[in-house]
C-alpha positions as CSV (number, residue, x, y, z in Angstrom):
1,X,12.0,197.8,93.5
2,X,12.8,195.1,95.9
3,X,16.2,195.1,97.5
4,X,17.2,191.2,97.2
5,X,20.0,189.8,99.4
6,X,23.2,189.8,98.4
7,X,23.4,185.5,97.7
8,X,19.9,185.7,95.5
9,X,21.3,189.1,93.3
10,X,24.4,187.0,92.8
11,X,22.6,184.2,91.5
12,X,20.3,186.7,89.3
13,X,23.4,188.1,87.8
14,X,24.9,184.7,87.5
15,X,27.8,185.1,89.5
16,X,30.1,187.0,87.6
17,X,32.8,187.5,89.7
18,X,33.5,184.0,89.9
19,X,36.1,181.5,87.7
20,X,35.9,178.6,86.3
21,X,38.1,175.8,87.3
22,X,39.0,172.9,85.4
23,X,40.6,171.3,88.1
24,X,37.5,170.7,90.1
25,X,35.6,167.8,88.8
26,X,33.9,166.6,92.4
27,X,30.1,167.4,91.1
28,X,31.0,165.8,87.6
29,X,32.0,162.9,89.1
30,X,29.7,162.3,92.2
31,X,26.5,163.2,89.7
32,X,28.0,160.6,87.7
33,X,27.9,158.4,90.4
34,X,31.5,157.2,90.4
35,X,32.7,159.8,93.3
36,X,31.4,159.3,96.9
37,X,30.3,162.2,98.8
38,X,32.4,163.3,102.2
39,X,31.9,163.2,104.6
40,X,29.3,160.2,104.3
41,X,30.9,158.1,101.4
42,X,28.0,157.4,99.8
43,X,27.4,157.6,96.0
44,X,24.4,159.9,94.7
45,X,22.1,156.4,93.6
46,X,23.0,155.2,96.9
47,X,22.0,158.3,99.0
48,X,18.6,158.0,96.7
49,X,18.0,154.6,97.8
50,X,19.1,154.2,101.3
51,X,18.0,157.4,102.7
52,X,14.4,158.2,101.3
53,X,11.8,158.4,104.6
54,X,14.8,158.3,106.8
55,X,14.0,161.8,108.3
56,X,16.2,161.6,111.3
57,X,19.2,161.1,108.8
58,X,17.9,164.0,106.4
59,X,17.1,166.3,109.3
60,X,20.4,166.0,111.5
61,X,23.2,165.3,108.9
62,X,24.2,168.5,107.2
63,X,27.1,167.6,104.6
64,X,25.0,166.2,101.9
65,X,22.9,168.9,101.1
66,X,25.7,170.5,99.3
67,X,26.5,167.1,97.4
68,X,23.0,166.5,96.3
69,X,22.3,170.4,95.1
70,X,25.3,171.5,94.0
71,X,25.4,175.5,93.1
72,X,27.9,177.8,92.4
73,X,28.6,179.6,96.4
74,X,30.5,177.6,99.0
75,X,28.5,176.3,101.7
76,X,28.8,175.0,105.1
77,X,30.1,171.5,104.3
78,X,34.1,172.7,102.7
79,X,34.6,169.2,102.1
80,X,32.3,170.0,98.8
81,X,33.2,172.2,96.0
82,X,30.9,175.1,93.9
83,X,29.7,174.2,90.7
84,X,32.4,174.5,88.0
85,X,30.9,175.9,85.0
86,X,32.5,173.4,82.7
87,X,31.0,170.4,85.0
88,X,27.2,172.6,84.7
89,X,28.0,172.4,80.7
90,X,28.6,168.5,80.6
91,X,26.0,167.4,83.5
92,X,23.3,169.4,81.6
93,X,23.5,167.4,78.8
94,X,23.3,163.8,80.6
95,X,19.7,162.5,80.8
96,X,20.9,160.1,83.7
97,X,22.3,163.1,85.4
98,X,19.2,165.3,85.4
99,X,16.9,162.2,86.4
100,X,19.3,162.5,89.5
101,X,18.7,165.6,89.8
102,X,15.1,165.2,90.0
103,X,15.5,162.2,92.5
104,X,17.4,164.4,94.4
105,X,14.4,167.0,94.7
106,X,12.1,164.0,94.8
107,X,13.7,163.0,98.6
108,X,13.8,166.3,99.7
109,X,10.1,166.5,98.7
110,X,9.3,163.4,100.5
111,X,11.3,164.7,103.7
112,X,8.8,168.0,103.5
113,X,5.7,166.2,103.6
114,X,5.2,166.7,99.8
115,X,5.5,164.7,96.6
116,X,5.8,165.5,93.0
117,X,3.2,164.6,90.7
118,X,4.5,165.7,87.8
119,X,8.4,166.0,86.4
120,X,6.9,167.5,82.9
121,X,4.4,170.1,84.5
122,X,6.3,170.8,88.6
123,X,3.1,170.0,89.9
124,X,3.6,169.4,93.6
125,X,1.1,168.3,96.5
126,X,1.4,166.7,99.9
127,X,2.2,163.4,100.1
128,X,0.2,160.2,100.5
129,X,-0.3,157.4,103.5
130,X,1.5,155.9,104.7
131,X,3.3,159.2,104.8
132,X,2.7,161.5,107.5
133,X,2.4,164.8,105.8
134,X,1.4,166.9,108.6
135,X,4.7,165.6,110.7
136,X,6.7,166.4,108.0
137,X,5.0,169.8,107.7
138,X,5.3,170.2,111.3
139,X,9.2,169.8,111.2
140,X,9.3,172.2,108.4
141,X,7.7,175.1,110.6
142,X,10.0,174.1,113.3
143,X,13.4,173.0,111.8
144,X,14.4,176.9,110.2
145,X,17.8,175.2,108.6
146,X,15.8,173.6,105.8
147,X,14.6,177.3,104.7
148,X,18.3,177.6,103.8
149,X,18.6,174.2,102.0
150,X,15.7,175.1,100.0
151,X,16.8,178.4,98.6
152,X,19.7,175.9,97.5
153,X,17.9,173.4,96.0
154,X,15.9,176.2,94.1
155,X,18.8,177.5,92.7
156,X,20.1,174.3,91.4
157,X,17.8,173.4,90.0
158,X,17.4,176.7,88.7
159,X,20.8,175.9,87.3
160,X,20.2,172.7,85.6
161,X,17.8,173.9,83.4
162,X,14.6,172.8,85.7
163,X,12.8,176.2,86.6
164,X,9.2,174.5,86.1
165,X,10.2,172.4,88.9
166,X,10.5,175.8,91.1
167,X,7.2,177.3,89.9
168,X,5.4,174.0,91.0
169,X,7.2,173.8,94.3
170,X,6.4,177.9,95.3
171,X,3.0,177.6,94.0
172,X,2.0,174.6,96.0
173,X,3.1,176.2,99.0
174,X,1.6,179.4,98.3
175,X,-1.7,177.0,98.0
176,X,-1.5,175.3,101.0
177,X,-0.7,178.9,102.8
178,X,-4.0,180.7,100.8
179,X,-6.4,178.0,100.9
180,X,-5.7,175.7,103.4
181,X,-3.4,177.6,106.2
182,X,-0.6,175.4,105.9
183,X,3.2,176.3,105.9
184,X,1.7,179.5,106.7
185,X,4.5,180.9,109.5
186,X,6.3,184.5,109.9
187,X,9.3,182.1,109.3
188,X,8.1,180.5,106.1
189,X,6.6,183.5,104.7
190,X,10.0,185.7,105.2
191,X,12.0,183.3,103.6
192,X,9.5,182.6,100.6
193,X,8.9,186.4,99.6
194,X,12.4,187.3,100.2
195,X,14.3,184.3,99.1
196,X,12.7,181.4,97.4
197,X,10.3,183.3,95.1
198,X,13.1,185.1,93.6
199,X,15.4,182.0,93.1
200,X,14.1,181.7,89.4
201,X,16.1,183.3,86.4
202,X,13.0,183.9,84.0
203,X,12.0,187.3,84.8
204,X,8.5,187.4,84.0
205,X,7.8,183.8,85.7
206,X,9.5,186.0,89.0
207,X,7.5,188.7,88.5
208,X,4.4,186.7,88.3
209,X,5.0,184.5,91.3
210,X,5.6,187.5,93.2
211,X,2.6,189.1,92.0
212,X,0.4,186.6,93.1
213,X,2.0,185.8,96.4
214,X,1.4,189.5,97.0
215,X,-2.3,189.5,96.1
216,X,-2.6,186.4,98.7
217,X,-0.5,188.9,101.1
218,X,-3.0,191.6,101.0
219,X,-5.6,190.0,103.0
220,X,-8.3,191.3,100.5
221,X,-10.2,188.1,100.6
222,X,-8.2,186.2,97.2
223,X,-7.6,182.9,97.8
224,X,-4.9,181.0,95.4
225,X,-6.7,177.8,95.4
226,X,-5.6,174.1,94.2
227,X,-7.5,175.0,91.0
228,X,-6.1,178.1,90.1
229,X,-2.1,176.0,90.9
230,X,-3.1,173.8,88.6
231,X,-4.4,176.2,85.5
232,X,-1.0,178.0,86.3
233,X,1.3,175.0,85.8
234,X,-0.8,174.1,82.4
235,X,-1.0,177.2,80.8
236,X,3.3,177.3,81.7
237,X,3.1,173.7,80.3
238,X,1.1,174.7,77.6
239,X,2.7,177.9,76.2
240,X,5.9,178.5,78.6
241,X,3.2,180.9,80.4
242,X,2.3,181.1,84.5
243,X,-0.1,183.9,83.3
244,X,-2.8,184.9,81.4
245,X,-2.2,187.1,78.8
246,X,2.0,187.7,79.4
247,X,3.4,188.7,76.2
């Protein structure tokens, strides 16, 4: 059995050492969009359109990571607060709040070299001109802080009830590594097996993400090709199933 770290077994077992604090509304309010963010003062829909393609901004500032995927650890920015439960409960049920959310994954996507295609299905591929994808994949390989930020935004949106959204992200990568050579880094590959596969609650949509990324591990000559991402994500869309044949 794999030995997870510490944060992702946390995560797994929902963090039950921690409390709930109704006196800590920040992620309520800023997902709201009545609170602005510190230490850049910004509300979410303005972060969303002000600071989509500017890479320098989303590369070099570090507070808003925490603002835009909010989970339930402390991070590096202390002038943002964990997820209160009670806030997860009443965001959850907001369909402005979880179109934020998505547009929140959607600029992070863009700042990857990578676009979503799909909301409904996850599906996820690189993005289109004018965009630069292979600069944006290039400061991916090269910038190791994101890997960090994206175990975060995995579990968030983990959290918020948008798992398909993490199947389509891993599987896309694990494409562009198999098929195409892409994204394909020690770095990249440490922090996807150990980290950002596991960053999904539904065990058997783990297990088969793992499973696969193994088989493309082994070097036996399988290649997970843009076909086979695609039949994954419908068969998931189709019957709640990555696999064929999971009971």
């Amino acid at each position: 059995m794999q030995n997870l770290p510490a944060d992702v077994q946390e995560f797994l077992d929902r963090y039950p050492d921690t409390r709930d604090d109704k006196n800590l509304t920040d992620n309520l309010e800023f997902y709201s969009n009545t609170k602005r963010c510190r230490p850049d003062n910004l509300r979410i829909e303005e972060i969303h359109e002000r600071w989509l393609g500017d890479y320098d901004k989303l590369e070099y500032k570090h507070g808003y990571i925490q603002w835009l995927f909010p989970i339930r650890e402390y991070g590096m920015n202390y002038e943002s607060q964990p997820l209160q439960l009670h806030e997860l409960e009443t965001l959850k049920q907001d369909p402005d709040v979880i179109n934020r959310i998505v547009s929140s994954y959607t600029l992070m996507l863009d700042f990857y070299g990578m676009r979503l295609v799909s909301p409904e299905n996850g599906e996820v591929d690189r993005s289109l001109p004018p965009r630069n994808y292979a600069a944006r994949y290039k400061n991916l390989v090269r910038s190791s802080h994101n890997y960090l930020r994206i175990s975060r935004i995995l579990k968030c949106l983990s959290e918020f009830g948008l798992e398909r959204l993490n199947a389509g992200f891993l599987l896309h990568v694990l494409n562009e590594q198999s098929e195409s050579k892409e994204l394909n880094t020690q770095g990249i590959r440490s922090s996807m097996d150990r980290w950002w596969a596991n960053c999904l609650r539904n065990e058997e949509e783990r297990a088969w993400i793992r499973a696969t990324i193994a088989k493309v591990r082994a070097g036996d000559g399988f290649i997970f090709t843009r076909e086979l991402y695609q039949q994954a994500l419908k068969r998931r869309n189709d019957s709640g199933k990555l696999g064929e044949g999971e009971s």
